[in-house]
C-alpha positions, -999 to +999 in steps of 0.1 A: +060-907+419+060-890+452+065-907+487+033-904+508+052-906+540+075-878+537+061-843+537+065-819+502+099-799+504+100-762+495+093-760+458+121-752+435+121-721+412+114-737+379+085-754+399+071-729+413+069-708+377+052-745+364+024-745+390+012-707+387+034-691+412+046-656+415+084-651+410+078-620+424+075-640+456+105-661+453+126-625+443+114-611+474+122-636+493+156-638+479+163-601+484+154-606+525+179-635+525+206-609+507+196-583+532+199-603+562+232-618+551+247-577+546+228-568+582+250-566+611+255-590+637+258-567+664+236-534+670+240-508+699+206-513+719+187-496+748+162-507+775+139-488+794+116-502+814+083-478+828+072-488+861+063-469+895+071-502+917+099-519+899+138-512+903+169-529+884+171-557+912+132-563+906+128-558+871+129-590+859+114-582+822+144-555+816+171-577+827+155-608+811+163-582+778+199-575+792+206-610+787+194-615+759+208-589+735+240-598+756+237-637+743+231-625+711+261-606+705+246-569+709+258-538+730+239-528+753+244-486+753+220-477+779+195-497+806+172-475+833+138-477+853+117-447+852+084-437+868+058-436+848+056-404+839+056-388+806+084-362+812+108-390+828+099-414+798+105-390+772+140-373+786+153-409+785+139-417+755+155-386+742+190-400+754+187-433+746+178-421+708+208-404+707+229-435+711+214-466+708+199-482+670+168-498+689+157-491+715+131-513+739+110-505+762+088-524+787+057-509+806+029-489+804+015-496+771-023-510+788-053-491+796-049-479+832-047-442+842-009-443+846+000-459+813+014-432+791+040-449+776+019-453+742+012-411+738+053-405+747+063-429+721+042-416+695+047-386+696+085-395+686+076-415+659+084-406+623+074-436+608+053-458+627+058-498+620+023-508+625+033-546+620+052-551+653+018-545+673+002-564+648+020-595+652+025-594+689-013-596+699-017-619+672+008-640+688-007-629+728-043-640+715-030-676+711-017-673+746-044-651+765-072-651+740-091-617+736-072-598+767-044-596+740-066-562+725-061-543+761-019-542+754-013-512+730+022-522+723+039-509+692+069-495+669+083-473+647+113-451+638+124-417+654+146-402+629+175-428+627+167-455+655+142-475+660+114-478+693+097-511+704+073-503+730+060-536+747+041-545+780+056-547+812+050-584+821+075-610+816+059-636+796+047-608+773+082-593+766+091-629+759+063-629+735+073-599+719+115-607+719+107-645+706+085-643+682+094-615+666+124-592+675+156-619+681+160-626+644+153-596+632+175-567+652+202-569+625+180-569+593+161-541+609+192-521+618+202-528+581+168-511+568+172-482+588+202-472+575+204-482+543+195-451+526+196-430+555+165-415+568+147-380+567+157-353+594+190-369+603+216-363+572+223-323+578+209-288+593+190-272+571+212-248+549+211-211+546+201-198+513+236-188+506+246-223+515+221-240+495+229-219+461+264-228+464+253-263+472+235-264+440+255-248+415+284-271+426+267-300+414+257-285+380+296-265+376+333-269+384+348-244+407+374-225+389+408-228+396+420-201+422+450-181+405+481-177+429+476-142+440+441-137+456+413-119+435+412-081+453+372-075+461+362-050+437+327-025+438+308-053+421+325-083+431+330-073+470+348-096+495+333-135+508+329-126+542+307-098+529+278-117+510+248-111+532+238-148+541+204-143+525+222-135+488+199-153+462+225-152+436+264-164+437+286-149+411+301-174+387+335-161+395+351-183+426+379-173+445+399-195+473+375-192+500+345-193+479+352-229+461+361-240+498+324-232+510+314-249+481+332-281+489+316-277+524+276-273+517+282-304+490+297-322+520+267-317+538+242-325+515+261-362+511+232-389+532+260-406+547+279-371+562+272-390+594+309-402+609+336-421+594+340-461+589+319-488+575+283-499+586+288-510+614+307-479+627+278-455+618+253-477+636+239-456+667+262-423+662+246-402+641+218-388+664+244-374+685+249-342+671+210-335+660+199-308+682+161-314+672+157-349+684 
């Protein structure tokens, strides 16, 4: 028998198998809890808000940000106002890539001739995250019925970090940081690096490089002798392999098996820094010249 007056309570997992459920569901849901428990609790962050009229003293949506990812524990790398202007949006955004895990930005995402936040942001984005805009004009249609379709914000990731774009007003960023971001920085951060992500791990190899890459993984260098193999007619010097050469010879000398070691080292997903998690977040953008 049930009590009437007090509401149903979550069902358990042997119940919710009984009545028809998915466990699928109840595994997912399972695995997010795991993932936000492993997710950091404090991310490097960035805020950049796009406005032709506002400055730090005035910009009450960017330092209404400030304190909260201060509250919540975060690090707060960089903070700026910029024109709206695509070249000054994009150099910071550059920058603020470079350093920061996410990154937010208020501003310019409406329908006007000088909003251009939208076309800068995408044009960074390697993998967009369609949901974020999703979700915040369903949220902003509770609040300002069908006006919520003229805001364009959105998200996505730009190699390893991760860009919110939202509108300028402050009720809106509130929207957008309530609703949807606060509990979520840390699991997101978590995603993002958890297997690394494309275009971030290493430069792209010479050929040379990547045969001696590969043939490392499939052989074991051979044990240098204690005098130094003398380059011969057919087996010349290291330094004198072209750095096209399809072909490695299977014999490996000193300096040979240490390039070996080196392109394997590269090719690792995490050959990003030193340290745990937590000590990658935000620092492996740094030295990726194409960003």
């Amino acid at each position: 028998m049930t009590d009437a007056s007090r509401p149903p309570g979550p069902p358990s997992p042997s119940g919710h198998a009984a009545a028809g459920g998915s466990s699928s569901a109840l595994s997912k849901q399972l695995s997010s809890q795991q993932h936000r428990a492993a997710a950091p609790q404090s991310v490097k962050m960035a805020v950049l808000t796009i406005s032709d009229t506002r400055m730090p003293e005035t910009d009450t949506s960017g330092q209404y940000l400030l304190a909260e990812l201060k509250a919540a524990g975060h690090t707060v790398a960089h903070y700026r106002v910029v024109r709206d202007d695509a070249l000054d949006i994009r150099t910071a955004l550059v920058q603020f890539l470079r350093e920061a895990t996410v990154v937010l930005t208020t501003g310019g995402t409406g329908l006007t001739g000088r909003d251009v936040t939208v076309p800068v942001v995408e044009s960074m984005i390697t993998k967009p995250i369609p949901g974020f805009g999703e979700l915040f004009r369903m949220l902003s249609y509770r609040e300002v019925g069908g006006a919520a379709m003229l805001s364009r914000a959105l998200g996505g990731l730009c190699r390893g970090s991760a860009i919110f774009a939202m509108p300028g007003s402050l009720n809106a960023v509130k929207t957008a940081w309530e609703g949807i971001l606060k509990g979520e920085i840390g699991h997101l951060a978590f995603e993002i690096e958890r297997h690394g992500q494309p275009g971030v791990v290493a430069p792209v190899l010479s050929p040379l490089a990547q045969s001696l890459a590969a043939q490392s993984t499939t052989t074991q260098p051979t044990t240098a002798s204690s005098t130094p193999a003398q380059p011969s007619a057919s087996h010349p010097a290291p330094a004198q392999i072209p750095a096209a050469s399809p072909s490695v010879p299977p014999e490996q000398t000193t300096p040979r098996t240490a390039v070996v070691m080196d392109a394997a080292a590269l090719a690792q997903p995490q050959a990003r820094g030193t340290g745990g998690f937590a000590a990658r977040l935000g620092r492996h953008k740094k030295d990726d010249p194409h960003l």
